[in-house]
N, CA and C atoms as an extended XYZ file, in Angstrom:
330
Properties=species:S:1:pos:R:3:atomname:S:1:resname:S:1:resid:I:1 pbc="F F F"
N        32.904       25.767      -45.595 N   UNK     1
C        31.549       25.916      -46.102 CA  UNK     1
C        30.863       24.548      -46.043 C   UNK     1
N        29.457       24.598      -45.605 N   UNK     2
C        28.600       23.238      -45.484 CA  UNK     2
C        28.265       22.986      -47.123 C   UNK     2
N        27.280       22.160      -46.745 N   UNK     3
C        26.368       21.309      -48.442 CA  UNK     3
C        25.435       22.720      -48.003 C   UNK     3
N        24.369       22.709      -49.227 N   UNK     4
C        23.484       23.581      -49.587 CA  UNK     4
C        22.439       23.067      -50.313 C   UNK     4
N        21.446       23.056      -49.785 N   UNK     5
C        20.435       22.455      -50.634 CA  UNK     5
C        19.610       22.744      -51.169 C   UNK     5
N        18.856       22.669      -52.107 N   UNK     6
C        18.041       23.857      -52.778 CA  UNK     6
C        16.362       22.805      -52.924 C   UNK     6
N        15.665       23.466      -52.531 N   UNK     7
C        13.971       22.674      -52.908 CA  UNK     7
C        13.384       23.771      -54.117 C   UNK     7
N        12.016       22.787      -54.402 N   UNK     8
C        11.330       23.471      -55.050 CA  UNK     8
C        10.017       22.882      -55.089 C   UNK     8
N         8.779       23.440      -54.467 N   UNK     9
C         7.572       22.932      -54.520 CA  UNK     9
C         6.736       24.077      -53.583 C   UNK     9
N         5.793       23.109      -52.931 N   UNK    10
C         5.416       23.903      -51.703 CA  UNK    10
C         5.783       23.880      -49.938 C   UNK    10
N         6.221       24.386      -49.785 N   UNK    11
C         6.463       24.922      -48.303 CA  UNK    11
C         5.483       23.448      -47.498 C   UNK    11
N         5.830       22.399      -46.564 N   UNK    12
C         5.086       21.688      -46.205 CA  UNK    12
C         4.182       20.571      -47.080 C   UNK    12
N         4.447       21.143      -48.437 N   UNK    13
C         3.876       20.184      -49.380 CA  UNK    13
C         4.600       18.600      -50.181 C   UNK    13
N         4.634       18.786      -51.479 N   UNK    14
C         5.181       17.823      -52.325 CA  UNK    14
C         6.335       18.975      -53.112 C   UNK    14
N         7.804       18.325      -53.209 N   UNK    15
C         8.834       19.457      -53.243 CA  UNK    15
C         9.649       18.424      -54.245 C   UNK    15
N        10.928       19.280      -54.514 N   UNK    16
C        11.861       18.326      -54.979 CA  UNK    16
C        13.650       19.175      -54.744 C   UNK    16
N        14.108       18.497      -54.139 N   UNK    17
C        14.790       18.647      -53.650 CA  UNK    17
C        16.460       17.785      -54.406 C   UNK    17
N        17.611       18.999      -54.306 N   UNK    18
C        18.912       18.401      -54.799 CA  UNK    18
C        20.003       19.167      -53.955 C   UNK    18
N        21.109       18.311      -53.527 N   UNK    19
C        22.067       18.991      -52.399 CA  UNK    19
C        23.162       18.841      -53.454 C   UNK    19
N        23.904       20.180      -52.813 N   UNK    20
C        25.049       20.720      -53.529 CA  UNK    20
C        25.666       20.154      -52.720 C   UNK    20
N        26.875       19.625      -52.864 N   UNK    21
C        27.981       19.770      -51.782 CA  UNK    21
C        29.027       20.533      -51.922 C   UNK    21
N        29.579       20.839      -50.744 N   UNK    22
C        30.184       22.474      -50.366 CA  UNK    22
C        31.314       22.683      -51.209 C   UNK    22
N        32.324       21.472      -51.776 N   UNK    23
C        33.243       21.402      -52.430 CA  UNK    23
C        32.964       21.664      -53.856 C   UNK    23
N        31.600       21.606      -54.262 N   UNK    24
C        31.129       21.688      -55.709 CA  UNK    24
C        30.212       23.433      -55.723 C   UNK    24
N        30.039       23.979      -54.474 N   UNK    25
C        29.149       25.447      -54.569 CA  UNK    25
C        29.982       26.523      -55.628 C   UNK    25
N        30.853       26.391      -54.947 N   UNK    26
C        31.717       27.666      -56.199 CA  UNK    26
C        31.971       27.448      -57.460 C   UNK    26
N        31.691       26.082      -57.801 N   UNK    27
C        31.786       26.225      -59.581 CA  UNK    27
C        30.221       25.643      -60.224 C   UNK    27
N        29.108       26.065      -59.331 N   UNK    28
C        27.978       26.277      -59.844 CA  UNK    28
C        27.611       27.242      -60.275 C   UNK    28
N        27.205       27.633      -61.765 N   UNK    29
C        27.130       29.097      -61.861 CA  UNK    29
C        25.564       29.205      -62.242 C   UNK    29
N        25.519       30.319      -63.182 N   UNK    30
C        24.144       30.807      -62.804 CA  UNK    30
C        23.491       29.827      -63.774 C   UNK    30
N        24.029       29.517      -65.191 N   UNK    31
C        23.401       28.534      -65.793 CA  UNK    31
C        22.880       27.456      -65.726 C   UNK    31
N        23.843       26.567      -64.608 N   UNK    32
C        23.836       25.080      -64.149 CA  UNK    32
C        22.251       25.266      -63.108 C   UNK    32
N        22.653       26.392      -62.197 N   UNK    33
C        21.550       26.645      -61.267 CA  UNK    33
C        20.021       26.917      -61.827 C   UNK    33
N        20.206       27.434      -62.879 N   UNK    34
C        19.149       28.006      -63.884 CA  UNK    34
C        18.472       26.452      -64.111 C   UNK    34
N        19.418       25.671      -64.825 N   UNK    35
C        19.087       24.471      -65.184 CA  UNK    35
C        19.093       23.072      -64.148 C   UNK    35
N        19.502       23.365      -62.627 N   UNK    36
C        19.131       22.544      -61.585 CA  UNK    36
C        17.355       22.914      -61.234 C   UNK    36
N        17.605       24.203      -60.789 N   UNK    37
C        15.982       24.127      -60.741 CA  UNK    37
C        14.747       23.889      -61.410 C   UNK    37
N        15.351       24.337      -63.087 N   UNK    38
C        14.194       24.084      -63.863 CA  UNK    38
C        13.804       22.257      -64.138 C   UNK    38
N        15.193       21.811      -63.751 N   UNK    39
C        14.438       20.310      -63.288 CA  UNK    39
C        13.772       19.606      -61.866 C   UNK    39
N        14.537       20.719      -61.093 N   UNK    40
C        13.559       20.363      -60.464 CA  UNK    40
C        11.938       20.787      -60.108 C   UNK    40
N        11.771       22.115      -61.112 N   UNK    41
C        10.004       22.316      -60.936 CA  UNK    41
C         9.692       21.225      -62.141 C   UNK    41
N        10.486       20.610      -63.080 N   UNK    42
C         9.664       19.725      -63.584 CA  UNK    42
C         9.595       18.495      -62.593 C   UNK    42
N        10.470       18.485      -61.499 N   UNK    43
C        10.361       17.184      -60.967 CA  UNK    43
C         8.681       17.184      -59.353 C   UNK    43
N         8.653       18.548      -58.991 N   UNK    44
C         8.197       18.981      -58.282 CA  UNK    44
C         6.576       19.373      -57.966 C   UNK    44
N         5.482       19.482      -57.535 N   UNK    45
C         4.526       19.481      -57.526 CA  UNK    45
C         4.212       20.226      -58.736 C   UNK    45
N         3.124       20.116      -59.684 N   UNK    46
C         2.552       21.380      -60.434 CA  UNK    46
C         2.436       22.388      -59.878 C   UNK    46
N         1.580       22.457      -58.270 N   UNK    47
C         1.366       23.837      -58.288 CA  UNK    47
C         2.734       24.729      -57.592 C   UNK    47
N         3.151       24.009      -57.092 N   UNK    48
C         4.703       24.345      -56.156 CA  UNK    48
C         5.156       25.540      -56.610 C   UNK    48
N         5.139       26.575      -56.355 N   UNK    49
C         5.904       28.143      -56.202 CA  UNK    49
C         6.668       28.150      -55.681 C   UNK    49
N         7.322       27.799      -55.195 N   UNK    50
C         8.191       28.162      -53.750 CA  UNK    50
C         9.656       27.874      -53.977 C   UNK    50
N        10.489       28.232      -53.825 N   UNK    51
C        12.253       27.945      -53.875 CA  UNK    51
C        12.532       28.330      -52.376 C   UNK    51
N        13.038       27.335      -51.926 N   UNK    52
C        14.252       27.605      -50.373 CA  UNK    52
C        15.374       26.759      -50.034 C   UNK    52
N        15.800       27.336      -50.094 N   UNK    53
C        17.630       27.111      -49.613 CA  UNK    53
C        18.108       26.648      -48.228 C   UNK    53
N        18.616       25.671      -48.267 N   UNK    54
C        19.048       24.996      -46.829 CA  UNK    54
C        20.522       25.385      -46.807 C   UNK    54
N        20.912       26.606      -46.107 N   UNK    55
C        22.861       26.477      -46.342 CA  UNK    55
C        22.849       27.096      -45.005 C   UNK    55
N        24.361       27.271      -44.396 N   UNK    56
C        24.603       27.482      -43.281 CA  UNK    56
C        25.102       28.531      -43.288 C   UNK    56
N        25.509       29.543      -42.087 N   UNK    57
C        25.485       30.642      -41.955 CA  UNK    57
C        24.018       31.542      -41.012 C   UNK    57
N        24.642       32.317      -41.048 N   UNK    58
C        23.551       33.576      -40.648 CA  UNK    58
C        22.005       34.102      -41.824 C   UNK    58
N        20.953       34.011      -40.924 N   UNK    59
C        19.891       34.127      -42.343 CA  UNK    59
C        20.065       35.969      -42.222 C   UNK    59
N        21.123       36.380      -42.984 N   UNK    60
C        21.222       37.699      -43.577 CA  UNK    60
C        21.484       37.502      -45.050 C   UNK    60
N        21.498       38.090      -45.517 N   UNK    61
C        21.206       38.394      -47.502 CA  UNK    61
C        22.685       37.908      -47.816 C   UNK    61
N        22.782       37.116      -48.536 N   UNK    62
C        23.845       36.952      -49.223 CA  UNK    62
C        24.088       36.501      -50.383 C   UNK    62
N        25.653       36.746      -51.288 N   UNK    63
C        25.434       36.605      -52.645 CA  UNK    63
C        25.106       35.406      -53.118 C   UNK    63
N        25.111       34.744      -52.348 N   UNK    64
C        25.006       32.832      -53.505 CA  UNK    64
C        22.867       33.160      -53.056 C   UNK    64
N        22.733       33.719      -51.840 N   UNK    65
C        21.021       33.827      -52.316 CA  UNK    65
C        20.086       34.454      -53.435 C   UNK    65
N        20.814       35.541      -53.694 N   UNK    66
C        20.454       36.594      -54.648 CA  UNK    66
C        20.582       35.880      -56.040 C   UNK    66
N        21.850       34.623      -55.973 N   UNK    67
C        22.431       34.117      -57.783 CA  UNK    67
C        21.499       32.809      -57.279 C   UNK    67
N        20.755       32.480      -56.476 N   UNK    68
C        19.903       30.943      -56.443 CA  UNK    68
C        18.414       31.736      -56.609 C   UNK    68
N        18.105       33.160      -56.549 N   UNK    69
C        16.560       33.347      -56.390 CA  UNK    69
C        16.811       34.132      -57.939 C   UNK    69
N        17.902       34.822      -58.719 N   UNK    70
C        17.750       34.703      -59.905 CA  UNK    70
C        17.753       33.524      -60.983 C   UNK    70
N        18.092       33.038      -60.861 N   UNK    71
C        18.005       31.722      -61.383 CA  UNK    71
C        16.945       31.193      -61.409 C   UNK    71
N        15.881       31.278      -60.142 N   UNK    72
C        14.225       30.914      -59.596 CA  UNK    72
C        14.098       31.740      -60.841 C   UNK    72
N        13.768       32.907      -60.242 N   UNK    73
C        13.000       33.224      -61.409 CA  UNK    73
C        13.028       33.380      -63.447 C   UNK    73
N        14.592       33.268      -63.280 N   UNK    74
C        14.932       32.640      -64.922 CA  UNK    74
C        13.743       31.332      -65.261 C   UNK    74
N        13.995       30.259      -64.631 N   UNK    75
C        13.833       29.012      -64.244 CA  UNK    75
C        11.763       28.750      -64.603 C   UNK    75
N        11.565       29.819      -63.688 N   UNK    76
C         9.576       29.791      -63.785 CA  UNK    76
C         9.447       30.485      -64.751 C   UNK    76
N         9.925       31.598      -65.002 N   UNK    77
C         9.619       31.952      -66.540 CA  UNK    77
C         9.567       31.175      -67.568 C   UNK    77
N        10.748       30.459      -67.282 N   UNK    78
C        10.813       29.226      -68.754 CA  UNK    78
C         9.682       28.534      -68.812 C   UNK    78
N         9.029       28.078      -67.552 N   UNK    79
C         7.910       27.444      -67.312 CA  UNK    79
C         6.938       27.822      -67.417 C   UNK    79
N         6.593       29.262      -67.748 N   UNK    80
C         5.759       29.745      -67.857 CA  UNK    80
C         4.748       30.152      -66.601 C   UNK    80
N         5.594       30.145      -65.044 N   UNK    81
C         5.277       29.781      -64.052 CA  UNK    81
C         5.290       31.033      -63.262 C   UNK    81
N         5.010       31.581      -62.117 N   UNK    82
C         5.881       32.357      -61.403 CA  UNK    82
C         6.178       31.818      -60.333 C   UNK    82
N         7.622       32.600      -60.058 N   UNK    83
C         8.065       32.502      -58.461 CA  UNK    83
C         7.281       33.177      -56.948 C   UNK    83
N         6.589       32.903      -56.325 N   UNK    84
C         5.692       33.333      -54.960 CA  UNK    84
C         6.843       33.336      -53.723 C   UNK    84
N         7.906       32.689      -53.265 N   UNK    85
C         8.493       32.757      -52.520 CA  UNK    85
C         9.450       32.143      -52.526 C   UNK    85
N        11.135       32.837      -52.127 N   UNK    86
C        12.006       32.392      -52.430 CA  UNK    86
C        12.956       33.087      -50.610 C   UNK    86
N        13.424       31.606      -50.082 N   UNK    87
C        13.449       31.858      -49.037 CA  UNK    87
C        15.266       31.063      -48.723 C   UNK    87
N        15.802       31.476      -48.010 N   UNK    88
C        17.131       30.964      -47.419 CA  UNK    88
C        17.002       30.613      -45.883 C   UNK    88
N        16.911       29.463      -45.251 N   UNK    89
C        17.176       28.885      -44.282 CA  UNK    89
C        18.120       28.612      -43.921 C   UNK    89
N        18.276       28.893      -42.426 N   UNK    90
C        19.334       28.171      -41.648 CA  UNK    90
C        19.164       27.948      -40.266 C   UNK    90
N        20.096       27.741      -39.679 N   UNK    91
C        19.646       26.790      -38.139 CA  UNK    91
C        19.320       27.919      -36.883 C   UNK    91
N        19.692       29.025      -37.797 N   UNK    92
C        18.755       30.148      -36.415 CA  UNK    92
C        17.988       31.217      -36.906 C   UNK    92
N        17.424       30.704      -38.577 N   UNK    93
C        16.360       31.524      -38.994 CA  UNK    93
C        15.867       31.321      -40.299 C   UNK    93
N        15.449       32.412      -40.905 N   UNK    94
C        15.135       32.490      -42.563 CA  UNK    94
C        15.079       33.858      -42.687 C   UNK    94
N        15.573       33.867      -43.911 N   UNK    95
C        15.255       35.099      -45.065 CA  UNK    95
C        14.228       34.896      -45.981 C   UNK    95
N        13.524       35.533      -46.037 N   UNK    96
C        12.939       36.429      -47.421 CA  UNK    96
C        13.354       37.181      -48.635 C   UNK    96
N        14.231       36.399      -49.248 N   UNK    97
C        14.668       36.856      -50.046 CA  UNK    97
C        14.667       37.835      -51.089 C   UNK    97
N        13.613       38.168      -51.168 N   UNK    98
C        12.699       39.008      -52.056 CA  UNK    98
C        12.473       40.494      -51.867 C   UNK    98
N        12.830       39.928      -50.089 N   UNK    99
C        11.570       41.289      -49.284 CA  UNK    99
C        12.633       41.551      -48.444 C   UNK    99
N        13.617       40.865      -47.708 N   UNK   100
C        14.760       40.824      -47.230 CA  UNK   100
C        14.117       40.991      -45.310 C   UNK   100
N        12.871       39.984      -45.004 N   UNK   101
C        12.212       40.245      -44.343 CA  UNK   101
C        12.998       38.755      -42.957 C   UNK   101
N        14.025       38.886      -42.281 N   UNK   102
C        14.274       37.892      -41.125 CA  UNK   102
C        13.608       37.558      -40.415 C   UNK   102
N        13.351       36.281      -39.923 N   UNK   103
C        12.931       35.821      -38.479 CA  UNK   103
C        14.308       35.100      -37.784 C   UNK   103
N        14.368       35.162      -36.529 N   UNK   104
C        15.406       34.608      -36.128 CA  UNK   104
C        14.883       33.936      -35.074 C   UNK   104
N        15.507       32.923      -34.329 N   UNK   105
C        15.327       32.258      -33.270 CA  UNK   105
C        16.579       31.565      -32.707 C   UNK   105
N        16.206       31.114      -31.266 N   UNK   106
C        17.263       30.369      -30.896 CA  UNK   106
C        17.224       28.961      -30.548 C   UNK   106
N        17.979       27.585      -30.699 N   UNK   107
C        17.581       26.409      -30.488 CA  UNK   107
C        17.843       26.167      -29.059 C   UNK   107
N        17.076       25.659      -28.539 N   UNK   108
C        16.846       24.966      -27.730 CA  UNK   108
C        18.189       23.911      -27.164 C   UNK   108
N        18.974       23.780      -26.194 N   UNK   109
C        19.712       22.241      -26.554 CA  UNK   109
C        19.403       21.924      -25.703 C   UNK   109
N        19.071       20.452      -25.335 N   UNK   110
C        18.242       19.377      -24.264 CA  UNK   110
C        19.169       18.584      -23.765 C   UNK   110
């Protein structure tokens, strides 16, 4: 398993960002995650909605996405905030976590 990284802001904007590393993913649970993100929307733009996930693999639905976009939304509630988009990236696509909506692509190698 790779690192995993989790943002929080806007998409292209001002974000805040903390990497898991792969040896530490399985004993993150939902609380710690609850309480990684909610520092990082305090660390993160005001208006920033957005949660996305940098981990490796295939962008199909999986369980550590479902326990990082509950946690989102634990997390903006506390804040009094909502969650707008909560997305899982990887190197040949993204999920939509929400909506369970893929794009895929293929890279290029030069």
């Amino acid at each position: 398993m790779a690192d995993l990284t989790v943002h929080v802001g806007t998409v292209g904007g001002a974000f805040a960002s903390l990497v898991v590393g792969a040896g530490d993913i399985a004993s993150v649970d939902g609380s710690l995650r609850a309480d990684v993100l909610s520092r990082l929307i305090e660390q993160g733009a005001d208006d920033g909605d957005t949660v996305w996930i940098w981990r490796a693999g295939m962008p199909s639905l999986h369980d550590l996405d479902l326990a990082w976009m509950s946690a989102a939304v634990l997390a903006f509630g506390t804040h009094g905030r909502v969650l707008r988009g909560c997305y899982a990236i990887t190197w040949t696509g993204w999920l939509d976590i929400r909506s369970g909506d893929i794009r895929v692509w293929k890279r290029l190698r030069v």
